[in-house]
ZAGU-832539 format. One record per residue (C-alpha): chain; x, y, z. Coordinates in steps of 0.2 Angstrom, whole numbers. Example, Ala and Ser with C-alpha at 12.3 -4.5 7.8 and 13.67 -1.06 7.14 Angstrom:
% residues 2
R   mol      px      py      pz
R     A      62     -22      39
R     A      68      -5      36
This chain:
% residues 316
R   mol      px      py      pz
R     A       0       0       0
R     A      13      12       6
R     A      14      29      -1
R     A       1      24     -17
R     A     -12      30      -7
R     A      -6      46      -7
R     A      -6      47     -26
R     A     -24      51     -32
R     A     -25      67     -20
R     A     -10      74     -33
R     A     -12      66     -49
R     A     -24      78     -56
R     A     -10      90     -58
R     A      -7      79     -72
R     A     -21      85     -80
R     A     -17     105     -80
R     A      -8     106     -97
R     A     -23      96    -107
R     A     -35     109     -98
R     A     -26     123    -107
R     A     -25     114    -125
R     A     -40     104    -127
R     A     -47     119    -128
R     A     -36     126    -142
R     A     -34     111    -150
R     A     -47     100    -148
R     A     -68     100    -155
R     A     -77     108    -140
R     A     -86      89    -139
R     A     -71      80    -138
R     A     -63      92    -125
R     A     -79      95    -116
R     A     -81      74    -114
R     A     -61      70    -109
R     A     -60      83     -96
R     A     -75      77     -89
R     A     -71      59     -88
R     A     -54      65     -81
R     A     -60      76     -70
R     A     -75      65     -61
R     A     -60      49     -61
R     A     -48      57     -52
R     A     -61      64     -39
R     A     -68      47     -36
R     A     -50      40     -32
R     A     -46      56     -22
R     A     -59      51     -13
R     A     -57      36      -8
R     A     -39      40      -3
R     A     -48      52       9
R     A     -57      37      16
R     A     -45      24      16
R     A     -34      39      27
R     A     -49      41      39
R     A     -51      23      42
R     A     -32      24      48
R     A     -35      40      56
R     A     -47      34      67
R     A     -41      17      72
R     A     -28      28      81
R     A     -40      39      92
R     A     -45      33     109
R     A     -63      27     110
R     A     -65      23      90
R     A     -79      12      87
R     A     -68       1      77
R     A     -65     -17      82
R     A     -46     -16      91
R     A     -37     -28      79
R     A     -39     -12      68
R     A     -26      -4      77
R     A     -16     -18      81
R     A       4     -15      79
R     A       6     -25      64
R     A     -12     -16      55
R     A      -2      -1      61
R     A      16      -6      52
R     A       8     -13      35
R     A      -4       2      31
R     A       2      21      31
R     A      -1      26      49
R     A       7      43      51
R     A      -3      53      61
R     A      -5      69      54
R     A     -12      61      38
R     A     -23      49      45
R     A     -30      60      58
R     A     -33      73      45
R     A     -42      65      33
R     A     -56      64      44
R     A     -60      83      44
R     A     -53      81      25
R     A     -68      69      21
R     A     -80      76      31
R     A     -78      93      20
R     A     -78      84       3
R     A     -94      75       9
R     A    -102      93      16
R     A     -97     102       0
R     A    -103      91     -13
R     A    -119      87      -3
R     A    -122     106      -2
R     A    -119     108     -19
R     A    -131      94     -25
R     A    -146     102     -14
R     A    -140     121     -24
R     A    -142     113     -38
R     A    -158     105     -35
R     A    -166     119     -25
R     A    -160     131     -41
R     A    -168     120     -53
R     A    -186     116     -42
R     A    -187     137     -41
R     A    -186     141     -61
R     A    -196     123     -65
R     A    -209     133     -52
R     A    -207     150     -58
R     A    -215     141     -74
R     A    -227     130     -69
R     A    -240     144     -73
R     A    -234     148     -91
R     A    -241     137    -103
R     A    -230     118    -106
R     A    -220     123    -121
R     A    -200     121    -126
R     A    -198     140    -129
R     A    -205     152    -113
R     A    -205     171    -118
R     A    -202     182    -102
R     A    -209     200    -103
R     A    -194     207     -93
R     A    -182     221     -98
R     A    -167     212     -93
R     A    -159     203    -108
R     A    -152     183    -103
R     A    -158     168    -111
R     A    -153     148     -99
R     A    -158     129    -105
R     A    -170     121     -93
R     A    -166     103     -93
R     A    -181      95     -87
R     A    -182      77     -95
R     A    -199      78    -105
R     A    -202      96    -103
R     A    -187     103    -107
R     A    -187     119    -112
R     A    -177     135    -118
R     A    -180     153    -106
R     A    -178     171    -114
R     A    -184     186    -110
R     A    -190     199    -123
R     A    -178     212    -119
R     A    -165     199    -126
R     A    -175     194    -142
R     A    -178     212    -147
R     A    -159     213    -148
R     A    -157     202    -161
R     A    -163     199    -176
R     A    -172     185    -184
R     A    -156     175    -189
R     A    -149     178    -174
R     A    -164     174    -164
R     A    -161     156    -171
R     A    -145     155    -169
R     A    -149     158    -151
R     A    -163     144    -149
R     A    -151     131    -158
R     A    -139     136    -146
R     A    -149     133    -130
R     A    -157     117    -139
R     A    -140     110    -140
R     A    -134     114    -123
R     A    -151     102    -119
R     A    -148      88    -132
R     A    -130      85    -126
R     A    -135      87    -109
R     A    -122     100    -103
R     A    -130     102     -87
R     A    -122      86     -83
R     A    -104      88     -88
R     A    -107     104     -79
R     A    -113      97     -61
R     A    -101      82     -63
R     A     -85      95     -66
R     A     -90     105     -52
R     A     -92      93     -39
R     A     -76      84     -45
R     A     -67     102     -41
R     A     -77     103     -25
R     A     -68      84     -19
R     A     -52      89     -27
R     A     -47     108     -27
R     A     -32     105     -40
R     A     -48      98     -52
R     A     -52     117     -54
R     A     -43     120     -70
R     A     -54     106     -79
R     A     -70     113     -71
R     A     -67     132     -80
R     A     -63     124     -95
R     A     -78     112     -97
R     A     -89     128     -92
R     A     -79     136    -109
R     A     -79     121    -119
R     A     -98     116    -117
R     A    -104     134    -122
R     A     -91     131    -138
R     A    -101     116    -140
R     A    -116     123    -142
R     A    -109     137    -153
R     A    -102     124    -165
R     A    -120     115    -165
R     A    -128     131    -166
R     A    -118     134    -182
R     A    -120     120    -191
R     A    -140     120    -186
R     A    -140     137    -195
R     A    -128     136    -209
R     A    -120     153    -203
R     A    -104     152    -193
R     A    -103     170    -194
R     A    -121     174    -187
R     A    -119     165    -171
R     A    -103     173    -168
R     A    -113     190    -172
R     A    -128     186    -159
R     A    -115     180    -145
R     A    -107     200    -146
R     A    -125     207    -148
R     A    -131     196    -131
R     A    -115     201    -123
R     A    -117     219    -126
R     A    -135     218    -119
R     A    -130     210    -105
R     A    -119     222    -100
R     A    -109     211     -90
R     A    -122     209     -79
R     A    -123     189     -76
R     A    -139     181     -72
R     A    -140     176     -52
R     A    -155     168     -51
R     A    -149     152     -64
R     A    -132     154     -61
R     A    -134     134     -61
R     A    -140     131     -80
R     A    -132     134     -94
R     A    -134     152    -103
R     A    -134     161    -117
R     A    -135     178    -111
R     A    -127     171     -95
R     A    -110     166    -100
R     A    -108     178    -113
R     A    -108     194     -99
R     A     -95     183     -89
R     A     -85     174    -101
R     A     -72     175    -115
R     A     -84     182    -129
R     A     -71     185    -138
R     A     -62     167    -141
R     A     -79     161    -143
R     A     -82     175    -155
R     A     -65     172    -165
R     A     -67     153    -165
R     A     -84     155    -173
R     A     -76     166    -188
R     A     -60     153    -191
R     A     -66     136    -201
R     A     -74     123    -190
R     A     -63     111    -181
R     A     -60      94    -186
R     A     -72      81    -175
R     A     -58      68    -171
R     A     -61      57    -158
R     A     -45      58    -151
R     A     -27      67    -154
R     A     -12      61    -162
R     A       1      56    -149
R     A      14      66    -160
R     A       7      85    -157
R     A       7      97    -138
R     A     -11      92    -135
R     A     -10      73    -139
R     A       5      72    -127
R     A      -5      81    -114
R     A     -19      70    -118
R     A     -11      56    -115
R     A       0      62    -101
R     A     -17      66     -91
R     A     -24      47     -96
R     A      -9      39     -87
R     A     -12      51     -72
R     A     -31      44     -71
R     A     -24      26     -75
R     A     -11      27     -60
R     A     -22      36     -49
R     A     -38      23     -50
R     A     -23      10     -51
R     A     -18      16     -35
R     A     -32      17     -26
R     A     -40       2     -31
R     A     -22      -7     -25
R     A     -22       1      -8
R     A     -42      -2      -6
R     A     -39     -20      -9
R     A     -26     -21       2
R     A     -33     -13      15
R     A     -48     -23      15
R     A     -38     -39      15
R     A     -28     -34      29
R     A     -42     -25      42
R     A     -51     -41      36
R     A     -39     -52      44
R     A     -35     -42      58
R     A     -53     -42      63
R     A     -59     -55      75
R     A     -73     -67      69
């Protein structure tokens, strides 16, 4: 077991250089997809190191209600039993756990306020606010999805653009960004070094939709004109009541309009699957695979081992 355990809380800084140039480099789907998968891996395993640690950790406090051949010398000499780490992993875990669980509730209490805000307007995909302040959000809702704007926003733009607008949010709810979206966050939420993948998955699902949105309206150069429009609207003003949900108006007050803008007027990137081993972003690619392989490696060898030997330390 040994120092193993200790892997997965700093393997993710593998993943920092792949967080930078999948989003140069890479289609916002296949970016958006390997930074997820990353991101919500290496929290697991981080994790579960936590928890291996606390188990250690409390074996040694006075009192635990752990049986005793827990703590017995020779537990104590084949796991890692430094005292600092394992005792701190308890508070460690405790966060993790408190964090996420908060952000789960945020995120469903945010999405049963809007889903009621609505429950009066009549059950269509597209619901039309009458307010003065321009924004536009998906609502994912299963069945009853449904794209939110507000008529400050729509006078803004014109009919193309208003189309580019709805393909946009449609896409953001046919690829189920909300998702990728909550499972990045809370990976960043167990891991703190998992915060570079979160801001770019935020940026790569809303290029995503941009590149959908494109090829849904033939005209690369009329999303990238409604994104300024919205943006100037906004005034850079985000939307604080579905901070949660992806958004149109939302994103484009608070964030980089003008890659998304200049993307949007270079050719459309090339859908691969997966990077050529032989360029900066394949190497990093790759370099951030092996950092998930070693960490879920590791933490499935020292949660193996530490079953087998707790298991034989414990009295029958």
């Amino acid at each position: 077991m040994g120092v193993f355990v200790f892997l997965p809380l700093v393997l993710p800084l593998s993943a920092w250089p792949v967080a930078r140039l999948a989003e140069l480099h890479l289609h916002p789907r296949t970016a958006t997809r390997l930074l997820t998968a990353v991101a919500t891996v290496m929290a697991l395993c981080s994790t579960l190191c936590l928890a291996l640690l606390m188990v250690v950790g409390t074996a040694q406090l006075p009192g635990n209600p752990l049986p005793d051949g827990w703590s017995h010398a020779e537990v104590r000499a084949a796991v890692p039993h430094d005292e600092i780490a394992g005792q701190a992993a308890i508070p460690a875990l405790v966060l993790v756990l408190a964090v996420c669980a908060r952000t789960l509730w945020r995120h469903r209490r945010v999405a049963q306020r809007a889903r009621r805000a609505l429950a009066a307007l009549p059950s269509r995909s597209v619901v039309v606010l009458p307010e003065e302040k321009p924004y536009a959000y998906a609502l994912p809702g299963g069945r009853r999805d449904r794209v939110v704007v507000t008529t400050a926003l729509l006078r803004g733009l014109t009919s193309p653009e208003r189309r580019a607008l709805f393909a946009h949010e449609r896409a953001h709810l046919t690829a189920a960004h909300h998702r990728h979206l909550l499972a990045v966050r809370l990976a960043a939420r167990a891991n703190p070094f998992l915060r570079p993948l979160r801001t770019t998955v935020v940026y790569t699902t809303e290029r995503w939709a941009d590149e959908d949105a494109a090829r849904s309206v033939g005209n690369r150069t009329v999303v990238a004109r409604a994104i300024g429009k919205a943006a100037l609207l906004s005034g850079g003003s985000p939307v604080p009541a579905f901070a949660t949900f992806t958004g149109f108006a939302g994103f484009a007050s608070a964030g980089p309009v003008p890659r998304r803008v200049a993307a949007l007027l270079r050719p459309a990137p090339a859908a691969r699957s997966w990077p050529s081993v032989f360029t900066s972003v394949g190497l990093a690619a790759w370099g951030a695979a092996v950092g998930t392989l070693v960490s879920a490696m590791s933490s499935a060898n020292s949660a193996v081992t530490m079953v087998l030997i707790l298991h034989a330390a414990t009295p029958l």
